[in-house]
C-alpha positions in Angstrom: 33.6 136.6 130.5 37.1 135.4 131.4 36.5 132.0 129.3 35.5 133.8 126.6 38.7 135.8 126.7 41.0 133.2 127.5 39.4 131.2 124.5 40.0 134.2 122.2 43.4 134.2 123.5 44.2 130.6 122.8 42.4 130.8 119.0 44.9 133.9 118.4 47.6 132.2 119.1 46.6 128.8 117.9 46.2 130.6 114.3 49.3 132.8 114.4 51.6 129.5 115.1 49.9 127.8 112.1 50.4 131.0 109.7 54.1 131.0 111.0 54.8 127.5 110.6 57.3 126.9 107.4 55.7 125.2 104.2 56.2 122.0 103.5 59.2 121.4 101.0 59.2 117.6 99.5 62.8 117.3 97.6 64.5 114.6 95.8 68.6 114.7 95.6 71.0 112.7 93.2 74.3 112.9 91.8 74.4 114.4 88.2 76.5 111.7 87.2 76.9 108.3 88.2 79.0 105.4 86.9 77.5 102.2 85.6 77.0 99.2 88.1 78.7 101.4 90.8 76.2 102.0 93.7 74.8 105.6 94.5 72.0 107.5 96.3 68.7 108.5 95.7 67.3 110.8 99.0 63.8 112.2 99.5 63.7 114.7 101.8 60.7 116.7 103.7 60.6 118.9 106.3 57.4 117.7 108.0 56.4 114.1 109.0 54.7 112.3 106.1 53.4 109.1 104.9 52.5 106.7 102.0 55.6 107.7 100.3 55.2 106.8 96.4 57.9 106.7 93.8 57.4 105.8 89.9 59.2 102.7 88.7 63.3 103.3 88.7 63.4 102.6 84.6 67.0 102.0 83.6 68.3 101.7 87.3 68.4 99.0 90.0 67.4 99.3 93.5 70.0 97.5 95.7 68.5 98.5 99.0 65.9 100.7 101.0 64.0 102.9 101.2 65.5 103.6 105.1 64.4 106.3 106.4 65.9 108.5 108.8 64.6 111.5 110.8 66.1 115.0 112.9 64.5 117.9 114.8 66.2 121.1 115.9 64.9 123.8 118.4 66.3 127.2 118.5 65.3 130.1 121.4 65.7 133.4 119.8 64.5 136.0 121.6 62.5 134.4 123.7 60.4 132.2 120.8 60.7 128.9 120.2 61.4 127.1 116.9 61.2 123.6 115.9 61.8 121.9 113.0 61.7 118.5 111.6 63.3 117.0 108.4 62.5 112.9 107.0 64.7 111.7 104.8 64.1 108.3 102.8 67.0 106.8 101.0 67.5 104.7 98.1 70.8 102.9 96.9 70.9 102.6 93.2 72.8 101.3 90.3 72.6 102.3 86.7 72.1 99.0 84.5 73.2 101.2 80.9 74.7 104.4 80.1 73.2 107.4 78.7 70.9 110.6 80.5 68.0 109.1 82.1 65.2 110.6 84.3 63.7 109.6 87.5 60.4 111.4 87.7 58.9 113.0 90.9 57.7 111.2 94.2 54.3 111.9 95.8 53.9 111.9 100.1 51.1 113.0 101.8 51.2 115.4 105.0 47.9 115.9 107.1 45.9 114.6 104.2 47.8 116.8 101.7 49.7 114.9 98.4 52.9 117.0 97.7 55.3 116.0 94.9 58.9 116.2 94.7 61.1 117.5 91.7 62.5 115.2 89.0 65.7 114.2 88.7 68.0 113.4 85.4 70.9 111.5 85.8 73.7 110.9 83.6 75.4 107.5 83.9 79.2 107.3 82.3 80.7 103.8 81.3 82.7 101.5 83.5 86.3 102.5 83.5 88.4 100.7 81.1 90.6 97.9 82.7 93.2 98.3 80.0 94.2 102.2 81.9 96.9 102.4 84.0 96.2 101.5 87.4 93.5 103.0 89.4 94.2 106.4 92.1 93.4 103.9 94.7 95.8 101.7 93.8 98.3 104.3 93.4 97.1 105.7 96.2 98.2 102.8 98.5 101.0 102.3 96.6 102.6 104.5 98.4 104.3 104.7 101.7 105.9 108.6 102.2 104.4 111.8 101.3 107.4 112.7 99.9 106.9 110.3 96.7 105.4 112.1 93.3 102.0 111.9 91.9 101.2 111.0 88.4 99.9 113.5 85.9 97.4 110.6 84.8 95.7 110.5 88.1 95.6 114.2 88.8 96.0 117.2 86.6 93.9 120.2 85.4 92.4 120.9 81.9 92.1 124.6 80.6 89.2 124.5 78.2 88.0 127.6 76.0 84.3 128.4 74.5 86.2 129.1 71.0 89.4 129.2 69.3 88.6 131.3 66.1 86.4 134.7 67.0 86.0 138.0 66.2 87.5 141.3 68.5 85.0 142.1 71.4 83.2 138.8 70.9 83.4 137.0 74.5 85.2 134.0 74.6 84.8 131.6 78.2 87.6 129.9 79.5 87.3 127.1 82.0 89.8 125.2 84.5 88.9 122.1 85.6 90.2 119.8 88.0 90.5 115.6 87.5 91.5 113.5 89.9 91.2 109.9 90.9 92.9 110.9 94.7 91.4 112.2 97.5 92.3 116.1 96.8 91.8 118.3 100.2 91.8 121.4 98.3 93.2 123.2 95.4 94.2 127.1 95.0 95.4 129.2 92.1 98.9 130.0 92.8 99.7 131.9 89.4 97.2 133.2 87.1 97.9 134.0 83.5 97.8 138.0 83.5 95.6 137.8 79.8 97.4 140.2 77.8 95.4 141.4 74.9 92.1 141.0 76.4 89.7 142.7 78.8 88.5 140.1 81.7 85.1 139.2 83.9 85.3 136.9 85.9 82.8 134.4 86.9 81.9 134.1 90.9 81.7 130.9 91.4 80.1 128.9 94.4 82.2 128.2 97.6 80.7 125.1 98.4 82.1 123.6 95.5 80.7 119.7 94.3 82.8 117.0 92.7 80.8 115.5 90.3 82.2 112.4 87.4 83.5 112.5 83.9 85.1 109.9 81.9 87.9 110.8 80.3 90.3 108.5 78.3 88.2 105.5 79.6 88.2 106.8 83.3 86.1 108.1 85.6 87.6 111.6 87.0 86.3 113.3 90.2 85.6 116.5 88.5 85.2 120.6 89.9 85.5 124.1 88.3 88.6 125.7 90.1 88.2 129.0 88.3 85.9 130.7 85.5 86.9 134.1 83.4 85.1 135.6 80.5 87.7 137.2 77.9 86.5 140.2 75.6 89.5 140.4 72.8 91.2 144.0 72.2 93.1 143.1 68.9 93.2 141.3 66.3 96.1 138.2 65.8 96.8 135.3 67.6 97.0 135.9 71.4 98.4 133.4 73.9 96.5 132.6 77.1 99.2 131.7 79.2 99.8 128.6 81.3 98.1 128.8 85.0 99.5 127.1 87.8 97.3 126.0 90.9 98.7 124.5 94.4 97.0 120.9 95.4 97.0 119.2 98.6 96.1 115.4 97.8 95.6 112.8 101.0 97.0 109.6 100.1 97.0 106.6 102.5 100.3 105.2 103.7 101.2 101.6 103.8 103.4 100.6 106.6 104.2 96.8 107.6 101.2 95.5 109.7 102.4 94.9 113.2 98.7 94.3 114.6 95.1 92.7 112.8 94.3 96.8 113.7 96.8 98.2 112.1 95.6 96.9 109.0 91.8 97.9 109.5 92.7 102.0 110.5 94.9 102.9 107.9 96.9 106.5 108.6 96.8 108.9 105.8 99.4 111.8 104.6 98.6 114.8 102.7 101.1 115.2 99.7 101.5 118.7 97.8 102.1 118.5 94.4 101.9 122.0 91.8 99.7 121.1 88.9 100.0 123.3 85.5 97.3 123.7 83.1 98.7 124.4 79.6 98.9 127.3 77.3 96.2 127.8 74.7 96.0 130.3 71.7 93.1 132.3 70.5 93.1 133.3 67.1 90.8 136.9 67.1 89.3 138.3 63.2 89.6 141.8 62.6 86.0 143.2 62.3 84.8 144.1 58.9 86.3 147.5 57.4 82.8 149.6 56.4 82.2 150.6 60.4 79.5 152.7 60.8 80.3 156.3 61.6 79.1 156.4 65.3 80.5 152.8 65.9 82.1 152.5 69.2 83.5 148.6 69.3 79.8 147.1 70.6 79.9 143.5 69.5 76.7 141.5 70.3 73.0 141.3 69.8 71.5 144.6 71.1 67.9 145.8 71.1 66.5 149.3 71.5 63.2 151.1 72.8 62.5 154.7 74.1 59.2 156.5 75.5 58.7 160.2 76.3 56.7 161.2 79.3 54.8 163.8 77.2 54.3 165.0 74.4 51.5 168.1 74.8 52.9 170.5 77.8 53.4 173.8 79.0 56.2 175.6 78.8 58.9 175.2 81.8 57.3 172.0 82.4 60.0 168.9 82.7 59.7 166.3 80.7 62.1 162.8 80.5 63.2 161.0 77.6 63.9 157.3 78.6 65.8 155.2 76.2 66.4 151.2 77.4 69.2 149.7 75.5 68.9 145.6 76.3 70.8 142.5 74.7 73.9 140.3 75.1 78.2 141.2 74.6 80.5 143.8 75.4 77.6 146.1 76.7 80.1 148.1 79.2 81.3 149.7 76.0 78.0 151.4 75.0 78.2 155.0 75.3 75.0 157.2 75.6 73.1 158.2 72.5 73.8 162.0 71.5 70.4 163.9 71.4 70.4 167.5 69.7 68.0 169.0 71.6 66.2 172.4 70.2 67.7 175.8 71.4 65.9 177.3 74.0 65.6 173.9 76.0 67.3 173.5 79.6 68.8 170.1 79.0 70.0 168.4 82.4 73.3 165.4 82.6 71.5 161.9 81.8 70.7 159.6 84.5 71.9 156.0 83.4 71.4 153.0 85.4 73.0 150.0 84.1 71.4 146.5 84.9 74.7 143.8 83.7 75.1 140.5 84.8 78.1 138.1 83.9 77.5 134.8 83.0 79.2 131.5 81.2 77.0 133.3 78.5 78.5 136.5 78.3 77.6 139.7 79.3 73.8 140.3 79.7 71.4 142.7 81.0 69.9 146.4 79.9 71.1 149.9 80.0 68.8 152.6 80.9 69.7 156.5 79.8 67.0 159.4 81.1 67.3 162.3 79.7 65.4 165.5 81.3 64.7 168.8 79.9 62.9 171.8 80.3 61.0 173.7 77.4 61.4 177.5 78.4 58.7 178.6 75.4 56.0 177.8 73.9 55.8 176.9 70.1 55.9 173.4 68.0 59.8 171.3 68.2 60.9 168.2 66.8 63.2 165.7 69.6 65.8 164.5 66.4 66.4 160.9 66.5 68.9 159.1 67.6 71.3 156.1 67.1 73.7 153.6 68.1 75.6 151.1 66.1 77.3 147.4 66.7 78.5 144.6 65.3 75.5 141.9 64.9 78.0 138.6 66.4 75.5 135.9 65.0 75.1 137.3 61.1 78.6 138.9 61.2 77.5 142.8 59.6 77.2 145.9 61.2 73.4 147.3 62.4 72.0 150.2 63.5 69.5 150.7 66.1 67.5 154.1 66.1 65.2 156.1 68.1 61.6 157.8 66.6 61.5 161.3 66.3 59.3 162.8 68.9 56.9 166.1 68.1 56.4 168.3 70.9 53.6 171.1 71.6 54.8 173.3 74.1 52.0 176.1 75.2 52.9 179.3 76.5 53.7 179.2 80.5 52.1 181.9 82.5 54.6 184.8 83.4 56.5 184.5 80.0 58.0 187.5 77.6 58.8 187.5 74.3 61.5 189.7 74.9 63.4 187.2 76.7 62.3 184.5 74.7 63.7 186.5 71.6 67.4 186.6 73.7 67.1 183.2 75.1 69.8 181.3 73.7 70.8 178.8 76.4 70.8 178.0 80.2 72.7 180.6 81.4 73.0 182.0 85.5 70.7 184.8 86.2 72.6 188.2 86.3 71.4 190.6 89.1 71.5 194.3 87.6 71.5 197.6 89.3 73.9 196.3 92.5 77.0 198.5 91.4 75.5 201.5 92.9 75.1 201.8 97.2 73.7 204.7 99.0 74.6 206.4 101.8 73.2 205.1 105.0 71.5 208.1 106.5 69.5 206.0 109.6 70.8 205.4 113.0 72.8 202.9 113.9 75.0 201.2 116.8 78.5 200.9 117.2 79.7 197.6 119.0 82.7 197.0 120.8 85.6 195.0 118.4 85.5 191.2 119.7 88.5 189.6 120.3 89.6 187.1 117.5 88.4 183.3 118.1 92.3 182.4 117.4 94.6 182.0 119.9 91.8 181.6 122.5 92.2 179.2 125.0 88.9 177.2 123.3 90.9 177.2 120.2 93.9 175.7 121.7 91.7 172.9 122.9 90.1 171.9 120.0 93.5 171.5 118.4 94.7 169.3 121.1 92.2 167.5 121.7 92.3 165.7 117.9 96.2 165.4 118.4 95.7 163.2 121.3 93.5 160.9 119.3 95.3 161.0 116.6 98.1 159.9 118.5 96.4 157.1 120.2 94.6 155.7 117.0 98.2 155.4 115.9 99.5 153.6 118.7 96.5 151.0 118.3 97.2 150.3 114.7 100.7 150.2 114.8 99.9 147.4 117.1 97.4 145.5 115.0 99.9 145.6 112.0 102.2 143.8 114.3 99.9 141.3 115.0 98.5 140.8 111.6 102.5 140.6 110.1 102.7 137.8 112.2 101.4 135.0 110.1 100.8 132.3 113.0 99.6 134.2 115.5 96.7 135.6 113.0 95.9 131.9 112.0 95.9 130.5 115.8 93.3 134.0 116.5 91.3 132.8 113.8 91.5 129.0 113.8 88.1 128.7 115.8 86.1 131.0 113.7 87.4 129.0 110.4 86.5 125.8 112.1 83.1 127.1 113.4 82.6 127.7 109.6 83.2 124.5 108.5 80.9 122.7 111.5 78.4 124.7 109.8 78.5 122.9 106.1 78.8 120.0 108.3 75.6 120.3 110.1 73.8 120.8 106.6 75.4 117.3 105.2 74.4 116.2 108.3 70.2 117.4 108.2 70.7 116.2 104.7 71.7 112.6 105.4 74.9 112.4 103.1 76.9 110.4 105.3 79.9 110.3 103.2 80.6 114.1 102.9 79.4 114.6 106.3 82.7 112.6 107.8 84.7 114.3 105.1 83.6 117.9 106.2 83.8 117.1 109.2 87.8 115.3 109.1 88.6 118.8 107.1 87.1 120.9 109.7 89.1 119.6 112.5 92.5 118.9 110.6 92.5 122.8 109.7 91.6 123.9 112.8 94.6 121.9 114.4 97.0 123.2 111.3 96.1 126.8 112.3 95.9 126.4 115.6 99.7 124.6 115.9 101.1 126.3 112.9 102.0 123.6 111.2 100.8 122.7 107.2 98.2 121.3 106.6 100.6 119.1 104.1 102.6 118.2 107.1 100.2 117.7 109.8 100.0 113.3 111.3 98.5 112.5 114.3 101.6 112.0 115.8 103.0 115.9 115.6 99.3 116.6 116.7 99.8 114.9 120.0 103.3 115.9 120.4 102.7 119.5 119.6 99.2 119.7 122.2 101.5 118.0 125.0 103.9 120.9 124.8 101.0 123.5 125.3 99.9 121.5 128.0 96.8 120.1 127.0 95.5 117.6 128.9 95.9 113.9 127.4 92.2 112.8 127.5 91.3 116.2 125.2 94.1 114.7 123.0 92.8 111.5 122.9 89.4 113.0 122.0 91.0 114.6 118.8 92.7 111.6 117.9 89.7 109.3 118.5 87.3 111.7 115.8 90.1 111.8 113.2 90.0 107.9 113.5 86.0 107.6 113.7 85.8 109.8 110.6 88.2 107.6 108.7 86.3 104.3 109.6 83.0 105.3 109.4 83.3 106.8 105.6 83.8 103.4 104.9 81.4 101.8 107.1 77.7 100.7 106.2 75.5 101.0 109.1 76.8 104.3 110.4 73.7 106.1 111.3 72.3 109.6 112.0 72.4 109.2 115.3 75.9 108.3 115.6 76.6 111.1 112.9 75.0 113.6 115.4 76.6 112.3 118.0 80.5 112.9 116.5 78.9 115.9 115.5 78.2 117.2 118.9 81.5 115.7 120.3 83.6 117.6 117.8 82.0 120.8 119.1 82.6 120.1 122.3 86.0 119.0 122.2 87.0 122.2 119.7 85.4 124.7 122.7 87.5 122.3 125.7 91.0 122.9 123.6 90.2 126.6 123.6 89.3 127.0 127.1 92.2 124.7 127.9 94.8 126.8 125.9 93.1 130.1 127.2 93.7 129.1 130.7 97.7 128.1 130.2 
């Protein structure tokens, strides 16, 4: 009897570990754009141990090397259960032989006798950059020797780009900033904004975990990324200005300094330079919209549809019944107002319910808009629900249309309990009035007299329970005049936070890591712990070196091995961007390190 049961046991949870274990996911990744005859990489990635990997032929690209494959498992405890996980990438380094969009079709792998395929992949592969430009951002970029020198507007500047220059009012117009750059740019922030005066503005949410990807531009290949995305609804008609915007940049360029040592030449030491970038004024020129406006036109410009329904149409009377009307399309659909219904006198018409279902988009505005309208017949007899209608202004054949409801025929039966001499005075919903309450009689019955209680007021209870509040009152003062203090003070609010905003970083880092893209592994990684150092000394990010870092952790008294940690992953991140054989071990191992040494500087600066 016991084996049974312990057999049971094991089958139980034998089955539930295979129902929890995560599907297997078989993904192929790629840059969007490439450059021609410039090396890139093509990864495979899935999360379970697989074999006889297959791929079709690589038509219009040439495989320089692999596939290598590398592999990494994580185990997590939470709440007493433990989770594994495994991920197997295999890698590809490719070149594109022409340019044009071409498409690398999906893989096949089988896992425990199981063939899964991957997505497919297009790729977009821009000319060679043109050797009559100016010289290269590398080359400019160790050109110089002082992060004080300028930056040309050639190698780094921003483009403000709009969806259309000639429109109508209300019709939604997209305007784009984007960032090119042949530099290194650490990051990029709006620093003044044009206030758009003369239109109403959505703007787009864009993702924080923004991707450089390439363009060629002028015969160059710019590092390309969408600062900032707004969709603008015109108010009036004319030419209206869309004013410059400004944006701060911090761009790392490497300093060349005379080479004492064979080493000196093989780490290079880097500077971050700011430099203000402007993207230029444009101006929108917005039509008047046609003169015959419908009647109940309210400004809606777009492509609208309309439906309705009724939840009855045969009921009793002082039964409820809900007209639903769905308004759905594209444009300005914030400016729709609810339809006007006339009902029939005698009905008990309640405030529509409208739910509005709008999302913003490059595309506009999109989504439905949902009105119910509930009302109560309070007699019976035959009505008539009038239609009703909204108008807009059709943006694709340039006229005015009107959308309209059906009319709806209702049979209300007499309700039970109902008179027709109320009916006949039943005008509207009015409160019930409660007759024959002017007149009281005279108690003649028994009754007690109580002694008069003394007045809560001035109690002793009372005096408590308006001190009590004063105290805390005073005390919740006293704790948030002190964390306005703190917060007013600028570098003591970044040191307090400068773990959390690394911890944040290490994060992304860990996914390049499981993802195997070496290159923006080290990147994340150098950002992560150059931030955490500016917040944690106070010193800008634009003006941070290695040699203030070890200058400024000496005078908290850090110890100089913890120092030479720092210094030793800034340098290992440098070198192994450019190195070929770094692996995922040796990535996991910085990895680990970094943590580590992040956690020692915090316990060593807690303790002084």
């Amino acid at each position: 009897m016991r084996l049974k049961i312990l057999f049971f046991n094991i089958l139980l949870i034998s089955t539930l570990s295979a129902l929890a274990e995560e599907p297997v996911r078989f993904t192929a990744s790629a840059p969007s754009t490439v450059i021609l005859d410039r090396p890139f990489q093509l990864v495979y990635t899935v999360n379970a141990t697989g074999k006889d990997l297959r791929t079709s032929d690589f038509n219009n690209f040439e495989v320089l090397a692999g596939p290598f494959e590398s592999r990494s498992s994580s185990y997590q405890i939470v709440n007493g259960k433990t989770n594994s996980s495994v991920s197997v990438s295999y890698t590809y380094t490719l070149q594109g032989t022409k340019t044009g969009t071409f498409t690398i079709p999906s893989a096949s792998i089988t896992v425990d006798g199981k063939k899964y395929n991957s997505n497919g992949l297009s790729i977009k592969v821009l000319p060679a950059d043109d050797n009559s430009s100016t010289k290269s951002g590398k080359e400019e970029s160790q050109a110089r020797s002082s992060a004080g020198q300028s930056i040309s507007n050639d190698n780094v500047f921003i483009k403000a780009s709009v969806s259309k220059t000639n429109v109508y009012e209300q019709e939604p117009i997209l305007v784009t900033y984007k960032l090119y750059t042949l530099l290194d740019v650490v990051q990029c922030a709006n620093k003044k904004m044009p206030d758009f005066k003369g239109f109403m503005k959505n703007e787009i949410e864009l993702s924080q975990n923004k991707q450089f990807s390439y363009e060629n531009f002028n015969g160059r290949n710019y590092g390309t990324v969408v600062l900032y995305q707004v969709l603008l609804f015109p108010q009036q008609a004319g030419e209206l200005k869309i004013d410059k915007a400004v944006f701060d940049a911090v761009i790392r360029v490497e300093n060349k300094q005379q080479m004492r040592s064979i080493f000196d030449d093989f780490f290079d030491s880097y500077s971050n330079v700011q430099k203000t970038i402007s993207a230029p004024a444009t101006v929108v020129k917005v039509n008047p919209l046609p003169a015959n406006k419908p009647a109940n036109f309210n400004g809606t410009v777009g492509t609208l549809s309309m439906s309705s329904s009724i939840s009855s149409e045969n009921i009793k009377a002082n039964d409820a019944v809900t007209l639903k009307i769905i308004i759905s399309g594209n444009g300005n659909l914030k400016l729709i107002q609810n339809p006007e219904i006339k009902f029939p006198d005698g009905f008990e018409v309640y405030d529509p319910k409208v739910n509005n279902n709008f999302k913003t988009n490059i595309n506009g505005i999109s989504g439905t808009k949902i009105i119910e309208y509930m009302f109560i017949p309070r007699h019976g007899g035959d009505f008539q629900i009038p239609s009703t209608e909204i108008a807009y202004f059709d943006i694709k054949e340039k006229t005015y249309k009107t959308l309209r409801t059906p009319i709806y025929n209702l049979k209300v039966q007499k309700g039970t309990g109902e008179g027709n001499s109320v009916v006949s005075s039943y005008v509207a919903k009015e409160d019930v009035k409660q007759l024959g309450s002017d007149i009281r009689f005279i108690v003649t019955s028994a009754f007690n007299v109580e002694k008069e209680k003394k007045p809560f007021f001035g109690s002793i209870l009372s005096w408590i329970i308006y001190i009590i509040p004063l105290i805390i009152s005073l005390i919740l003062f006293f704790v948030f005049q002190k964390q306005i203090r703190e917060n007013a003070n600028i570098s003591f609010v970044r040191n307090k936070k400068a773990n959390k905003a690394a911890q944040k970083r290490l994060k992304i880092a860990s996914k390049l890591l499981n993802e195997g893209k070496k290159d923006l592994f080290y990147e994340e990684l150098m950002k992560a712990v150059w931030n955490y150092l500016s917040d944690k000394l106070t010193i800008p990010v634009s003006s941070l070196t290695k040699e203030n870092v070890v200058i400024e952790l000496q005078k908290l008294g850090v110890e100089d091995e913890l120092i030479n940690k720092f210094v030793d992953i800034l340098n290992t991140c440098e070198f192994a961007r450019y190195a070929p054989n770094s692996g995922q071990q040796e990535m996991g191992n910085l990895y680990e390190t970094t943590i580590k040494t992040i956690s020692s500087l915090e316990n060593n600066i807690r303790k002084a």
